[in-house]
N, C-alpha and C positions, 0 to 999 in steps of 0.2 A: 507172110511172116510167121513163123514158129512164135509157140504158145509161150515161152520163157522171155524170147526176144520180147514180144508183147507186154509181157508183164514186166519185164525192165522198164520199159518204154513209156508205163501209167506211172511206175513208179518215180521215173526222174520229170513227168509233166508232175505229181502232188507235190514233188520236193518246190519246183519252180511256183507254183499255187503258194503253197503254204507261206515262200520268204515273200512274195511279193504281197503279201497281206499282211504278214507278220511285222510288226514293230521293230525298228533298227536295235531298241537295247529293252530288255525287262525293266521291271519298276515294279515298284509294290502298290501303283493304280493301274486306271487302263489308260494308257498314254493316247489312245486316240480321241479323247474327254479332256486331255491336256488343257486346260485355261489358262491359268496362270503363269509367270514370268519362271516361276521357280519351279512348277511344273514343267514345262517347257525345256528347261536348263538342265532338269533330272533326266526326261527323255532323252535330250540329245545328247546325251556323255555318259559312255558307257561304267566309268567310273561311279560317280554320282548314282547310278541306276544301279547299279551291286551293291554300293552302301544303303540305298533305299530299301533293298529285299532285304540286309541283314538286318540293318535297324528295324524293319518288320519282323522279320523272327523274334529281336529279342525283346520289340517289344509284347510279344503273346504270350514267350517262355517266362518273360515279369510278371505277368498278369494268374499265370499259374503257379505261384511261390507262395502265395498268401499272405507273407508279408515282405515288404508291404501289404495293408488290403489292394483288391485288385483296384476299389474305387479311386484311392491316392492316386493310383501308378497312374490309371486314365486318365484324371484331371490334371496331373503331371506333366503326359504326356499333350494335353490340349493345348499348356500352357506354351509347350515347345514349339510345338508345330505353331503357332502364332509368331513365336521369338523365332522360329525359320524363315518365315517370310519376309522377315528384315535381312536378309542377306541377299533380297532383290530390290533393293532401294531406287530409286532413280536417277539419282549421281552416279552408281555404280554402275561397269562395263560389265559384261561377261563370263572375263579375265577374275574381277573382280570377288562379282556375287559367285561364280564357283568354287574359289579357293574358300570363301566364307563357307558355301553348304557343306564344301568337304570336311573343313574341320568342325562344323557342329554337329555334323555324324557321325564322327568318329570320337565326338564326345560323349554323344548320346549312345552310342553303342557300349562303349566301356559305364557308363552311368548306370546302362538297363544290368550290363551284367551282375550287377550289385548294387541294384536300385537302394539308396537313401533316401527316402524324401523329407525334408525338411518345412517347416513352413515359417513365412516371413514374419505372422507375430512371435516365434520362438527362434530368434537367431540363432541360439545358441547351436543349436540341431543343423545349421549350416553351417559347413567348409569351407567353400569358397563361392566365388563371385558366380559361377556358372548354375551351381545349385540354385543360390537364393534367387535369379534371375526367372527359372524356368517355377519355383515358386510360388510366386505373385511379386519378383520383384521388378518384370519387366511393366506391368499395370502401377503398380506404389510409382517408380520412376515416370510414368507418362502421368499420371495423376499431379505430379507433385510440379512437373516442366509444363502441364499443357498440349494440347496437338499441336502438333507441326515441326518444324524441322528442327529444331534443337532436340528436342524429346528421340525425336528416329536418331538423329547423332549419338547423342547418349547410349542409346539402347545398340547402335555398334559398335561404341568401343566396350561398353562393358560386356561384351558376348562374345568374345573373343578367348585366346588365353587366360586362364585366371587366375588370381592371385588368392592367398588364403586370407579367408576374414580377418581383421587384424580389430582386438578390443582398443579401445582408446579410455584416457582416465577418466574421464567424465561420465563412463557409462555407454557412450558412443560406439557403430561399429563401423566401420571402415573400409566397405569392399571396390575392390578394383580389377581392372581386366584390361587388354589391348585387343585393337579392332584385329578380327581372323587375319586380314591378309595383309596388313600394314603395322606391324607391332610398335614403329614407332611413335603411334597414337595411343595414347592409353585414357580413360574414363574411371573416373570414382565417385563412389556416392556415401555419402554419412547417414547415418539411419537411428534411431534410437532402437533402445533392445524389445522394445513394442512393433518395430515394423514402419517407422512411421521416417521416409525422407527427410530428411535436413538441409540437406545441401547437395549440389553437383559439382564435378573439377571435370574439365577436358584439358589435357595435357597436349599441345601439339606442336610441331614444329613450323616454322614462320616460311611461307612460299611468297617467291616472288615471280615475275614473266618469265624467267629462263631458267631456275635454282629455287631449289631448298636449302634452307641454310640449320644448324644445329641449337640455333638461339630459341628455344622451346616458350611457349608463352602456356601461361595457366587460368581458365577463365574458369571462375568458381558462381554458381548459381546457387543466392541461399534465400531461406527462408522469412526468418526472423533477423532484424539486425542486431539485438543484443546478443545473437552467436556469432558475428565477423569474426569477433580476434578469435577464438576457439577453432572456430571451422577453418579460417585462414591457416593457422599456422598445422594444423593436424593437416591440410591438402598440401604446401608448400614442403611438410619434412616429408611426405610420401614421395612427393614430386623428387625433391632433392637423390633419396631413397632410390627411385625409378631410373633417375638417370644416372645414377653412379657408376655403370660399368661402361659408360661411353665418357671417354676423356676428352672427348672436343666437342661433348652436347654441355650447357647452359641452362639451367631457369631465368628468362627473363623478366618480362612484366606481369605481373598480376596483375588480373582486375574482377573485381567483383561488382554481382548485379543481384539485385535485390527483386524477388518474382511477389514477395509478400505471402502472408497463409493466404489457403483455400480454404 
């Protein structure tokens, strides 16, 4: 064999080395340490896996703006990556928790490029739902419902699209969001202007064995009972509000449950 053929010949065995070692898609870990569910979900979808490098870029180019300080953006971003792990829930399919990672990347991407940080004792300094979320408002929220499965419900619909803080008279603030990959679920929480939960609404639509039907029911988790009528009727006009550009969706029954202070 001539000396060129030969060196062709190394060169297409390193190509065939290299991909049979190499990871089917990049990420911004080392996918072959992969543990987790949403790890795992990032590796295997090459989409997912390009959002994951960009959101690492911009989370480093945030880090180097100065302001924010770099310590915010960090513990910012701690909060995030936390509130991403909720889009590998256990209910969820695949289908599912991917459409969720995609668009909280592509929130977090636009976020870094002009990072705000907000924090939940100073609402005012939050926009909307997705801000105060990655905040401290996904912790206020589990604090306020407890572990376990209502509290992870909560925390997907409000992680989802968001909506802008909305002041209420009382002093109250009002934020809300729909879960990433099923908008017709929407999540709201009343907060005072301290940070401090009040109350929960899950907005959702009534399933039965064969169908979903448009008759939307509202279950509102409050605090205190001397705020029902307050907290009721501020979740029921957002509700109303929420469903107004679908002309065969309903609010049907309320019900409220009383969790008590912690």
């Amino acid at each position: 064999m001539k000396k060129p053929q030969l060196l062709a010949g190394l060169r297409f065995l390193f190509v065939l080395a290299f991909f049979a070692v190499a990871p089917a898609h990049a990420a911004g870990f080392d996918c072959a340490k992969a543990t987790s569910r949403v790890e795992t979900l990032i590796c295997a979808d090459q989409t997912l896996s390009a959002l994951d490098d960009q959101m690492g870029n911009a989370y480093r180019a945030a880090l180097t703006q100065g302001d924010p300080p770099p310590a915010d953006i960090a513990r910012n971003q701690k909060n995030w990556l936390s509130f991403r792990s909720g889009c590998a829930r256990p209910d969820s399919n695949d289908a599912e928790a991917g459409a969720c990672l995609t668009f909280q990347y592509r929130q977090r991407i636009e976020f870094l490029a002009h990072p705000m940080i907000c924090r939940i004792d100073r609402l005012g300094d939050c926009h909307d739902t997705n801000q105060l979320i990655w905040s401290g408002g996904e912790r206020a929220v589990r604090e306020f419902l407890g572990p376990g499965k209502a509290a992870d419900e909560m925390i997907g619909l409000l992680g989802g699209p968001p909506e802008d803080i909305q002041s209420l008279p009382n002093g109250w603030k009002l934020a809300a969001a729909c879960r990433a990959h099923d908008c017709g679920s929407k999540g709201a929480a009343i907060l005072t202007g301290s940070g401090q939960v009040m109350a929960t609404a899950a907005l959702t639509y009534r399933c039965f064995e064969i169908k979903c039907v448009d008759d939307y029911g509202l279950r509102i988790s409050l605090r205190n009972e001397e705020d029902r009528i307050a907290a009721t009727q501020a979740f029921e006009a957002w509700a109303t509000a929420a469903l107004a550009d679908n002309r065969e969706a309903r609010l049907g029954e309320t019900t409220v449950q009383l969790i008590g202070a912690r």
